[in-house]
C-alpha positions in Angstrom: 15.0 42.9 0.6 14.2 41.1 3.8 10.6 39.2 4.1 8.2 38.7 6.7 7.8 35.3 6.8 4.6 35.9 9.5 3.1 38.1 7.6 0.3 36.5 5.6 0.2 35.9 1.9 -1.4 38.5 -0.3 -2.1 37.0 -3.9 -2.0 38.8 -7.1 -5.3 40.0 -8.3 -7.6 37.4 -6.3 -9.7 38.3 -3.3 -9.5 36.6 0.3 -12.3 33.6 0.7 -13.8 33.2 3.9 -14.9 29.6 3.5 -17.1 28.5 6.6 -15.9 25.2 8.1 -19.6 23.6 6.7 -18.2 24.6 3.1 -15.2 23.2 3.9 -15.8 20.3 5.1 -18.6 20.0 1.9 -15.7 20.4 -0.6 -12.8 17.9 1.4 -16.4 15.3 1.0 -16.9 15.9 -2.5 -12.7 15.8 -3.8 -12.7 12.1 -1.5 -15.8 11.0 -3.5 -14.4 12.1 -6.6 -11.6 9.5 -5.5 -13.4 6.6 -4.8 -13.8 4.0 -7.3 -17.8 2.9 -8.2 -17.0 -1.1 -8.1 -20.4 -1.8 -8.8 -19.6 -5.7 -10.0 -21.6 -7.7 -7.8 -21.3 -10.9 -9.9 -20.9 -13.5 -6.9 -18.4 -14.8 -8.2 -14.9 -13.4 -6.4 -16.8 -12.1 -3.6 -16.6 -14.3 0.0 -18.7 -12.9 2.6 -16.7 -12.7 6.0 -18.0 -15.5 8.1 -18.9 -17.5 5.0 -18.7 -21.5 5.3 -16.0 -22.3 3.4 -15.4 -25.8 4.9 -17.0 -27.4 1.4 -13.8 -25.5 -0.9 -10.5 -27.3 -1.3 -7.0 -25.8 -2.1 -4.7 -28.0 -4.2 -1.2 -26.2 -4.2 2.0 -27.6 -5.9 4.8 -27.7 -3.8 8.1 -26.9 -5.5 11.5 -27.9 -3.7 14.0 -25.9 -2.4 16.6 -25.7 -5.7 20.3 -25.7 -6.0 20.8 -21.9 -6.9 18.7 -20.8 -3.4 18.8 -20.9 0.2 16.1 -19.9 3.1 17.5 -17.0 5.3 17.5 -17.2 8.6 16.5 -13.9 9.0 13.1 -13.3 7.6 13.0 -17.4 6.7 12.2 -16.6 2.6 13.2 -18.8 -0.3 15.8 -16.4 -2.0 18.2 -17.1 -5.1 21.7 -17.3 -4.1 22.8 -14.3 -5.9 20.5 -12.2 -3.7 23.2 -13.7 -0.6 24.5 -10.9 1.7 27.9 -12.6 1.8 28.4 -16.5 0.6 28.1 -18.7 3.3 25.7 -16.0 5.6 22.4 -18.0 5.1 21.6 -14.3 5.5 19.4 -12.0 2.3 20.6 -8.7 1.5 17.2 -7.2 2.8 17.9 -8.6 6.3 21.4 -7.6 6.2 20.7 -4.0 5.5 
């Protein structure tokens, strides 16, 4: 049996809505609401204002050297372990090889 693929689609035992595009657009608002998370945690603590004068904070970071087993790739110029080499002696990841 051949189908109409321009015909439009009857469903069994349910009647046609005719949603207005104010109803519409009423229930897309309510399903991306329902989506949102309520981060109501306004502690202070984690939150930095942009703009804020940070110029009083200080970052201590440890520095670890480059080690034996990896090599910096001179084609996205990350810290990779050896094995993740595209071929030995390339200098060159497998993710900038591909």
């Amino acid at each position: 049996m051949a189908t109409d693929y321009d015909a439009p689609r009857v469903r069994d035992g349910e009647e046609e809505k005719n949603d207005s595009v104010v109803e519409l657009d009423a229930a897309r608002s309510r399903t991306s609401t329902d989506l949102l998370e309520d981060d109501t945690d306004t502690s202070g603590d984690g939150v930095t204002l942009p703009g804020a004068d940070l110029s009083d904070l200080s970052l201590e970071v440890h520095v670890v050297p480059q080690q034996a087993d990896e090599f910096s790739c001179i084609g996205c110029f990350l810290l990779v372990h050896r094995s993740q080499e595209s071929k030995p002696g390339t200098s060159l990841c497998r993710d900038c090889a591909a």
